[in-house]
C-alpha positions as CSV (number, residue, x, y, z in Angstrom):
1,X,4.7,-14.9,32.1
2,X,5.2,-14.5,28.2
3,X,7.0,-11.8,27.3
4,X,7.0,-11.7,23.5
5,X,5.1,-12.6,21.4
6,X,5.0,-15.7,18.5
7,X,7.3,-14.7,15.2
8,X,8.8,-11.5,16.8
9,X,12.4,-10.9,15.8
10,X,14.6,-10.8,19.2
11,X,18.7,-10.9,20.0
12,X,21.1,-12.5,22.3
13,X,20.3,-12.5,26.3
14,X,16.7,-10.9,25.4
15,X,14.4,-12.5,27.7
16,X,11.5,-14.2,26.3
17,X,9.9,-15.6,29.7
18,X,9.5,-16.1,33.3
19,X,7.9,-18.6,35.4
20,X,6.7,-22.1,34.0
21,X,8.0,-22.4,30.1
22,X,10.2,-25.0,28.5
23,X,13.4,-23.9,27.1
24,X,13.7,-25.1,22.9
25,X,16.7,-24.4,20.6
26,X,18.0,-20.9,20.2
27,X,17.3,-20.7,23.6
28,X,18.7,-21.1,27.3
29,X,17.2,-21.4,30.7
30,X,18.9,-18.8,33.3
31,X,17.1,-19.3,37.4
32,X,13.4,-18.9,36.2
33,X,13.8,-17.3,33.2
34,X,14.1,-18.5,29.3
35,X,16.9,-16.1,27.0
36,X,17.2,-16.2,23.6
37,X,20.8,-17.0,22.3
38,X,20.4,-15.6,18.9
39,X,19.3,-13.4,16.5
40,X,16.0,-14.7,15.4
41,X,12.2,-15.1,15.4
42,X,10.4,-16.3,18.1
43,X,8.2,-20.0,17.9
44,X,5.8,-20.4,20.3
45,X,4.5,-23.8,21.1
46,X,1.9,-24.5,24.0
47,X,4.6,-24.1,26.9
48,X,7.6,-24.3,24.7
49,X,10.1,-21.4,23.7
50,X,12.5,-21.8,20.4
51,X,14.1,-19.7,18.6
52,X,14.6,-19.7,14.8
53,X,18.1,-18.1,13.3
54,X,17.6,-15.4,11.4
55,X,19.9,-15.4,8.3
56,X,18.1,-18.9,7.9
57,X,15.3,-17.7,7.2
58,X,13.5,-15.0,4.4
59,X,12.0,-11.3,6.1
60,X,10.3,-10.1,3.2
61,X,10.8,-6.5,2.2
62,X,9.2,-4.3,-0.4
63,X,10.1,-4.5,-4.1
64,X,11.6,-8.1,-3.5
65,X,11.4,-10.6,-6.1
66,X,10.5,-14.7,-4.8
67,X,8.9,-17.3,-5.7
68,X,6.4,-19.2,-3.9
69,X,3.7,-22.4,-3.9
70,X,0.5,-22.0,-3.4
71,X,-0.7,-23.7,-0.1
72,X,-4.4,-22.3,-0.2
73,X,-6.9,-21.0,-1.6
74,X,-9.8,-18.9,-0.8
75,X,-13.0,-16.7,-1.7
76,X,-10.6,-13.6,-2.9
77,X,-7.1,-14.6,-2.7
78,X,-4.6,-17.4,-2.5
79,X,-1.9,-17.8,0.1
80,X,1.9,-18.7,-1.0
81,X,4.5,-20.7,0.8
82,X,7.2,-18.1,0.2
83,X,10.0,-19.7,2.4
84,X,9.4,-17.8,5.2
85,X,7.8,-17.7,9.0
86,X,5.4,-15.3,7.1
87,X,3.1,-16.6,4.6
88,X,1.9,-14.2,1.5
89,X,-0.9,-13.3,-0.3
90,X,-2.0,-13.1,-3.6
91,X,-5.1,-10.9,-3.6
92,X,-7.6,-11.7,-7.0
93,X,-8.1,-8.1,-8.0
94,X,-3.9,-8.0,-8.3
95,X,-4.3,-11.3,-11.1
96,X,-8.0,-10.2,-12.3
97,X,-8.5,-6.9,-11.5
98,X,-12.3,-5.7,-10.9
99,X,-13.6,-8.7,-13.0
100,X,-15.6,-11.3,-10.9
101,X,-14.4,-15.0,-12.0
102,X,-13.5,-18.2,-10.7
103,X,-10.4,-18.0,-8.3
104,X,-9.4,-22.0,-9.2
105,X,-9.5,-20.7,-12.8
106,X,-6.0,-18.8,-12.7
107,X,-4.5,-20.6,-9.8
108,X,-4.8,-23.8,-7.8
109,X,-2.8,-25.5,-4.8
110,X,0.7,-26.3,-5.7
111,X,1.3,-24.1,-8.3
112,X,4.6,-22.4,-8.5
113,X,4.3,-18.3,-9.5
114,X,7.3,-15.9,-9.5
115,X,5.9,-13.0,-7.6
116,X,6.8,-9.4,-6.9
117,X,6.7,-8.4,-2.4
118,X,3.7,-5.6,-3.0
119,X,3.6,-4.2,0.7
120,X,4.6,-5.9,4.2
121,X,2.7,-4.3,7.1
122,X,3.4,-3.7,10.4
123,X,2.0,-7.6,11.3
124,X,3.9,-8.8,8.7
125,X,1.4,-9.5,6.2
126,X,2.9,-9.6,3.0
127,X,1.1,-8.5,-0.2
128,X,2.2,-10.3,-3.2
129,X,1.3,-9.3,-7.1
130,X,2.0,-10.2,-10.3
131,X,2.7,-7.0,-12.2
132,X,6.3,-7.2,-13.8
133,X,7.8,-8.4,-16.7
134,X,8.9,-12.4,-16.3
135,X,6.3,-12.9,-13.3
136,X,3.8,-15.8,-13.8
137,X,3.4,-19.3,-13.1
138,X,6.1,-22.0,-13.7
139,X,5.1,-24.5,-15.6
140,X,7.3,-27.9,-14.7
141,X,11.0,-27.7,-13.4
142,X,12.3,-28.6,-9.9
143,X,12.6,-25.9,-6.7
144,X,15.7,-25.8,-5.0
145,X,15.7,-24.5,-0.9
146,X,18.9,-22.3,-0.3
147,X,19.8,-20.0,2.7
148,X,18.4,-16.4,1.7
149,X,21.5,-15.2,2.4
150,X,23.2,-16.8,-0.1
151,X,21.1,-15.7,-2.7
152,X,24.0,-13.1,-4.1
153,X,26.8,-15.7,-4.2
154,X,24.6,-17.9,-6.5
155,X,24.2,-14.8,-9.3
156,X,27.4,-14.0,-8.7
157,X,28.8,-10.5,-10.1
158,X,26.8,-8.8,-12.7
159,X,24.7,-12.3,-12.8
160,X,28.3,-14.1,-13.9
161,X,27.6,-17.4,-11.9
162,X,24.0,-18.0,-12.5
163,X,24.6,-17.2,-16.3
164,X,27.8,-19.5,-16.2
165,X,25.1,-22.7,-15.2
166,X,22.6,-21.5,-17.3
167,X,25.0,-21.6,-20.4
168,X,26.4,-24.8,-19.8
169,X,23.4,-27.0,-18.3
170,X,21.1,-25.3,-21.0
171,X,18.2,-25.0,-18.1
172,X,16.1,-22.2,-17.3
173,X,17.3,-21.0,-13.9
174,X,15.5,-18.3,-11.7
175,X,16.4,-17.1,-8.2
176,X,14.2,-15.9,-6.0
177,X,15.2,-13.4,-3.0
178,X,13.9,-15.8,-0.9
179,X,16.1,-18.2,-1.4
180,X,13.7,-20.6,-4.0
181,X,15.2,-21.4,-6.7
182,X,13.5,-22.9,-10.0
183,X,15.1,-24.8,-12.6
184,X,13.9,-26.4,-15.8
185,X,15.2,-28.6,-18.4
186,X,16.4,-32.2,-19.5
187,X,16.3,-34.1,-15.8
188,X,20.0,-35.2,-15.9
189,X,20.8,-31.2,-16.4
190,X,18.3,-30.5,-13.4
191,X,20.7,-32.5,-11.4
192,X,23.4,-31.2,-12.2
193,X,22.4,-27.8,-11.6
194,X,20.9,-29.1,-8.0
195,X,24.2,-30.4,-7.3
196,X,25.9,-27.3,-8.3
197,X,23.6,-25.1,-6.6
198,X,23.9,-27.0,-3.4
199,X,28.2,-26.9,-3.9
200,X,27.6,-22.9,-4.0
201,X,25.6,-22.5,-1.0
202,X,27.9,-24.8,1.4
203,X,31.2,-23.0,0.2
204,X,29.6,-19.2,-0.7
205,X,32.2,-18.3,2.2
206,X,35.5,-19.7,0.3
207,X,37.6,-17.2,-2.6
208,X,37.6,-19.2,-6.1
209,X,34.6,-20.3,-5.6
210,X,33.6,-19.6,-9.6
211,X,36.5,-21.6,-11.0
212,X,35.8,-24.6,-8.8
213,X,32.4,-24.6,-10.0
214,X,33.3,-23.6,-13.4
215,X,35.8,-26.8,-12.9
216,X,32.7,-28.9,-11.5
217,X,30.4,-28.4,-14.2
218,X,33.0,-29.7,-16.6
219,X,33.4,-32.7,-14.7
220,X,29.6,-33.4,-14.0
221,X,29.0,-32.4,-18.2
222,X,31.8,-34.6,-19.4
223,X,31.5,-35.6,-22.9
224,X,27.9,-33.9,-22.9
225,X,29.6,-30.4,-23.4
226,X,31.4,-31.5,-26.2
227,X,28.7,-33.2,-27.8
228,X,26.0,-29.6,-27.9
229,X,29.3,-28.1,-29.4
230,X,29.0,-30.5,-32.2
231,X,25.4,-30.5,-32.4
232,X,25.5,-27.1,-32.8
233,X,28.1,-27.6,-35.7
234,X,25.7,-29.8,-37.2
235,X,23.1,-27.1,-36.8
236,X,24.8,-24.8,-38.7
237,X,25.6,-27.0,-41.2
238,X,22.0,-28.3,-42.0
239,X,21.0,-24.3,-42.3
240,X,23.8,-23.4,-44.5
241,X,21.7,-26.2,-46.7
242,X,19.2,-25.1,-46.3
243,X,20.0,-21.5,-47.3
């Protein structure tokens, strides 16, 4: 007998079964029954009982800002990939309001949009909309996965790390809650930031974390730093002319 159900959050020892199920990860088999043996959400498969950590994956709440991929789209709305066991949607009326258009003429499959959480109901149906200064589509740029969790380490205090890689790789760089992150700019510099972004989210535990990375980006920039200085020397120069 199943006794919760698919996607339902559940701790340690919390019994998830009896009788004839297959034990999957996150979980452990005990006489007849399967436990969980973590905090997480539930995946149901046929006969087959896992469990998903939770600080692994994104719960959206109200008010949060993420950014997601469009994985479908239908008569009045599109549904976002938004790094989460719960897909959202993008109602039309939150993009056109009460005019009657095209849906494919905004939006298509595999777009990128920084969205605003709307409303999660008791199902967990997440509303998304686009009302908000800097929400849109992203045009170009690479996505970065991270643990949701990590999220605050990667802005850092008063948005000191994020601003530190934005400075010095000259990319546009915005996090999502949901642990997406999108950057843009000359390909070698979108590397760079992957790599650092990837450093952060393995060592967000560790103390002098922003002077290693500070450190890192110096090493991964090399000459490159010194070379915009000059640039921008020139810059200034060619104004002063032109003045």
């Amino acid at each position: 007998m199943l006794l919760v159900e698919d996607k339902q959050i559940v701790v340690p020892g919390e019994i998830l079964a009896e009788g004839d199920y297959h034990s999957g990860r996150g979980t452990f088999k005990e006489d007849d029954k399967i436990c969980s043996s973590l905090v997480g959400l539930v995946a149901v498969r046929d006969k087959k009982l896992s469990v998903i950590p939770l600080q692994s994956k994104y719960i959206p709440k109200r008010g949060d800002v993420v950014i997601g991929k469009i994985s479908d789209v239908r008569f009045s709305m599109w549904n976002l990939d938004i790094n989460s066991p719960y897909s959202g949607i993008l109602p039309a009326a939150e993009v056109f309001g009460k005019e009657k258009r095209d849906i494919k003429s905004a939006f298509n499959v595999g777009d990128v949009l920084f969205l605003r959480v709307v409303d999660v109901d008791e199902v967990k149906k997440v509303k998304l909309g686009l009302k908000g200064r800097g929400l849109g589509k992203f045009r170009g740029g690479i996505l970065i996965n991270i643990t949701p969790t990590k999220v605050p380490r990667l802005i850092g205090k008063k948005g000191s790390m994020i601003n530190m890689i934005k400075d010095q790789t000259h990319c546009e760089v915005v996090v999502g809650q949901n642990g997406v992150v999108w950057v843009k700019g000359k390909p070698e510099m979108e590397r760079i930031v992957q790599k650092v972004v990837r450093t952060i989210e393995e060592e967000a535990h560790t103390s002098g974390l922003t002077d290693r990375i500070r450190d890192m980006l110096v090493e991964l920039l090399g000459d490159k730093t010194e070379n915009t200085a000059e640039e921008e020397v020139e810059n200034e120069f060619e104004e002063e002319l032109i003045e």
